[in-house]
C-alpha positions as CSV (number, residue, x, y, z in Angstrom):
1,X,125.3,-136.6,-57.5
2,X,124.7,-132.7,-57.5
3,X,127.7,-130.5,-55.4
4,X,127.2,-127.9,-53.6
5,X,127.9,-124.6,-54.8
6,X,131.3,-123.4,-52.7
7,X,129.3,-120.7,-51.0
8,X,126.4,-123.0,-49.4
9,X,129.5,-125.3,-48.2
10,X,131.4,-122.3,-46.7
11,X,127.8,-122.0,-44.7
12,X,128.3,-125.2,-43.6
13,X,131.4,-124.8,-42.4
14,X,131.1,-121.2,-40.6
15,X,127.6,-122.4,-38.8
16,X,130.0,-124.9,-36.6
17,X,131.9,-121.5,-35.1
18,X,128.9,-119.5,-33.6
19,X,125.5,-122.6,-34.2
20,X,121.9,-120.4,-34.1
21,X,120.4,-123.5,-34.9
22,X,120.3,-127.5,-34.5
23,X,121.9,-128.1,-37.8
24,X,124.4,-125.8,-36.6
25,X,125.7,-128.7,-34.0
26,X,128.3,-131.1,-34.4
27,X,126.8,-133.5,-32.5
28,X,123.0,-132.9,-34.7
29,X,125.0,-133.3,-38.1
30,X,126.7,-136.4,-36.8
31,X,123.6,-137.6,-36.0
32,X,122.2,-136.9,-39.6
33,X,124.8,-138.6,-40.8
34,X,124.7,-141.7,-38.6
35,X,120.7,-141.8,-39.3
36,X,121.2,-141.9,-43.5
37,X,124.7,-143.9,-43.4
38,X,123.6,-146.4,-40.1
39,X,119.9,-147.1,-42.1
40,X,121.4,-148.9,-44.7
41,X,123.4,-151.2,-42.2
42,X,120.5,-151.5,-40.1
43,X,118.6,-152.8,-43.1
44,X,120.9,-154.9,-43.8
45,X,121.4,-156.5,-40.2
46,X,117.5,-156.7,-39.6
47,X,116.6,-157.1,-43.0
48,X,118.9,-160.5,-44.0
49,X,120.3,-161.5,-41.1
50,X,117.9,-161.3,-38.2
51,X,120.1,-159.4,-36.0
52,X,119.7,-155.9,-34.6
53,X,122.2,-153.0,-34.7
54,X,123.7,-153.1,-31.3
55,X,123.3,-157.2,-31.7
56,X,125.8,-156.2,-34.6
57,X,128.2,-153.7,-33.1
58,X,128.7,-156.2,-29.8
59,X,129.5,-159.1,-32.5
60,X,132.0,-156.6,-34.3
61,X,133.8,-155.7,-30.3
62,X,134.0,-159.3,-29.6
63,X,135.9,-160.0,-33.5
64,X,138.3,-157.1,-32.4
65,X,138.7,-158.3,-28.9
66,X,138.6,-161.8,-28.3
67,X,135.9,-162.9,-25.4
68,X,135.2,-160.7,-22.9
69,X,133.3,-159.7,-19.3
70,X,129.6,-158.6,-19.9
71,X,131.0,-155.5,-17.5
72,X,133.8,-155.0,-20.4
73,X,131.8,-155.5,-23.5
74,X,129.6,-152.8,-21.9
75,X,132.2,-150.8,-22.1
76,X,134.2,-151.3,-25.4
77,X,131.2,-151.0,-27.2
78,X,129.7,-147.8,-25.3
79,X,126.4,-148.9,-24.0
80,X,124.5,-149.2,-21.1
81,X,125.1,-152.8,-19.1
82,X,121.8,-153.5,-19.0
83,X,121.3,-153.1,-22.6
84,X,124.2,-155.3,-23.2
85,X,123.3,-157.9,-21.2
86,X,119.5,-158.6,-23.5
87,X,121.8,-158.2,-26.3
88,X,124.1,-160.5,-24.8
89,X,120.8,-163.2,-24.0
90,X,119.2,-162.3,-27.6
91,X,122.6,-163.5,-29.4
92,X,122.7,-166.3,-27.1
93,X,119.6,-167.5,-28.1
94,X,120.6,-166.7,-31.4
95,X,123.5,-169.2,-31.4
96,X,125.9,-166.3,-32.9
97,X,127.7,-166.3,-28.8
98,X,129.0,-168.3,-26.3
99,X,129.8,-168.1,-22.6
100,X,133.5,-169.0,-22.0
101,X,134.6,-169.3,-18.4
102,X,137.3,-168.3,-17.1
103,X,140.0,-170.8,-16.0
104,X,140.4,-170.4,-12.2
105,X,137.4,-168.5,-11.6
106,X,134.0,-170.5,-11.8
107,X,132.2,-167.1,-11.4
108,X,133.0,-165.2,-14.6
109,X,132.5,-165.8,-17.8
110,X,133.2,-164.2,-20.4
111,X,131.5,-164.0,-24.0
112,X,132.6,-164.8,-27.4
113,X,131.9,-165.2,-31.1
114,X,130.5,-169.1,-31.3
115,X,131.0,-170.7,-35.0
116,X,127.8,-169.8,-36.2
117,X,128.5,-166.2,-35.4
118,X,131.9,-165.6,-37.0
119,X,130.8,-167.4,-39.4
120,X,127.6,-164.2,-40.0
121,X,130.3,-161.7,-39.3
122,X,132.6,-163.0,-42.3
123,X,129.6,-162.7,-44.4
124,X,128.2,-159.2,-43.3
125,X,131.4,-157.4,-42.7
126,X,132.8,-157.5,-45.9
127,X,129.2,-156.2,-47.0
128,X,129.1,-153.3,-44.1
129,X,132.7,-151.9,-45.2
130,X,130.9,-151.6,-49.1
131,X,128.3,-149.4,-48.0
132,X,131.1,-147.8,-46.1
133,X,133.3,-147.2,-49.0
134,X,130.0,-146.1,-51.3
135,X,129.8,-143.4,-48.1
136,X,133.2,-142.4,-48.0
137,X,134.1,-142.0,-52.2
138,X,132.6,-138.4,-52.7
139,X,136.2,-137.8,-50.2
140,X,139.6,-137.4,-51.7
141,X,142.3,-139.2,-50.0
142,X,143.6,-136.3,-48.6
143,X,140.4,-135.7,-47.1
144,X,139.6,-138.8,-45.8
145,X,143.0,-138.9,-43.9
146,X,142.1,-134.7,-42.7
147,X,138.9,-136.4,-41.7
148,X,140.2,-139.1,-39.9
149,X,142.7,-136.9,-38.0
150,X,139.2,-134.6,-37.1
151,X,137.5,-137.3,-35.9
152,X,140.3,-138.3,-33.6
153,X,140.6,-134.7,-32.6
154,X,137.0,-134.2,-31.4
155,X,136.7,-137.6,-30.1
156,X,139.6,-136.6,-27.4
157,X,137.7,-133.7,-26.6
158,X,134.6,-134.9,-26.1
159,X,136.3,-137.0,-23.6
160,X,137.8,-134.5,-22.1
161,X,134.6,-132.1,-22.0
162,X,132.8,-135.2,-20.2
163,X,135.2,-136.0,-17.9
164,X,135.9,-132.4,-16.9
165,X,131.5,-132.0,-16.5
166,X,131.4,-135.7,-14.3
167,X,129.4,-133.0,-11.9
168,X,126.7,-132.4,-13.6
169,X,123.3,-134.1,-12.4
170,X,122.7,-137.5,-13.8
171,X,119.1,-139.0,-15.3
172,X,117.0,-140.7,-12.6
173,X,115.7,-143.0,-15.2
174,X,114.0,-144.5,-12.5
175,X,112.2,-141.2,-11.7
176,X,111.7,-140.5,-16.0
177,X,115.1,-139.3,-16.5
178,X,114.6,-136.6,-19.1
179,X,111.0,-136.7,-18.9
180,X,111.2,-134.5,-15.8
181,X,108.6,-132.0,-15.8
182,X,110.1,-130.0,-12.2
183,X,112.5,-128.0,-14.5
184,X,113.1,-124.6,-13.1
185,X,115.2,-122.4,-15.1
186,X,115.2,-119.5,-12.6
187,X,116.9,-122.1,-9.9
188,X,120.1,-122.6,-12.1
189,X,120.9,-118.6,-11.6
190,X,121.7,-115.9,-14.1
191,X,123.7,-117.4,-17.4
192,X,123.7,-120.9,-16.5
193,X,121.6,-122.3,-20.2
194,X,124.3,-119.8,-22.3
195,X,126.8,-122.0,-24.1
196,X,130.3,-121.4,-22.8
């Protein structure tokens, strides 16, 4: 594998302060990443086991969580409820997850890992934390823990960014969400596309 020369990774690392372009944002370069790193997994999900990625990352919620609500799955896993619940019906169908009701409450049920599927996720995992380590080995251990600890770091502010926008206008994706063609700079007022 060929490095990079200490001055293109100083680049790197001063385009995050002041960003003139895409590859200048955090969220662009963890998208990169995800794309190269999340391809592999994909192919390996699709490819052998017949399952798709978010099939996969609601399989890997319910392992760490035990059954759960539709409502909460949504959640842990960070997707849309409507997009869980066809995953939800496609793994179903699958045979990989059960509904398990609820003692007391005939009403809701809860989801969970049948046989079948733990038995895909003991056979995938161990494969999925491979390519993970293959990722991860071009780090020292003292950057993987500095890494880790960055991760954590922008992952609380993210959170705290979102929460503190809530007010910001939300996608009609009944109306074509981001497909909007109505957008009127002028009507925001002076400033209101500069970054903060």
């Amino acid at each position: 594998m060929q490095s990079r020369s200490p001055a293109i990774l100083l680049s790197y690392a001063m385009s995050f302060e002041a960003p003139t372009t895409c590859d200048d944002l955090l969220n662009y370069r963890i998208n990169l990443l995800l794309a190269s790193s999340g391809a592999l997994v994909v192919r390996l999900c699709e490819g052998r086991y017949g399952i798709s990625r978010r099939e996969w990352r609601l399989m890997v919620v319910l392992v760490d969580h035990g059954p759960l609500q539709p409502s909460e799955l949504a959640l842990h896993s960070h997707s849309d409820r409507p997009q869980v619940s066809r995953a939800i019906n496609d793994l179903l169908g699958k045979g990989l997850v059960q509904r398990v009701n609820d003692a007391g409450s005939g009403r809701r049920a809860r989801v969970g890992l049948s046989d079948k599927g733990r038995a895909l996720y003991d056979e995938l995992f161990p494969q999925v934390v491979k390519i993970n380590g293959r990722i991860m080995q071009v780090l020292t251990p003292e950057q993987i823990r500095a890494f880790d600890e960055t991760l954590r770091l922008l992952t609380e502010s993210a959170r705290e960014v979102f929460e503190s926008d809530r007010n910001l206008e939300h996608a009609n994706r009944r109306q074509g969400g981001s497909r909007r063609a109505d957008f009127q700079p002028e009507a925001l007022g002076p400033g209101s596309l500069r970054p903060d």
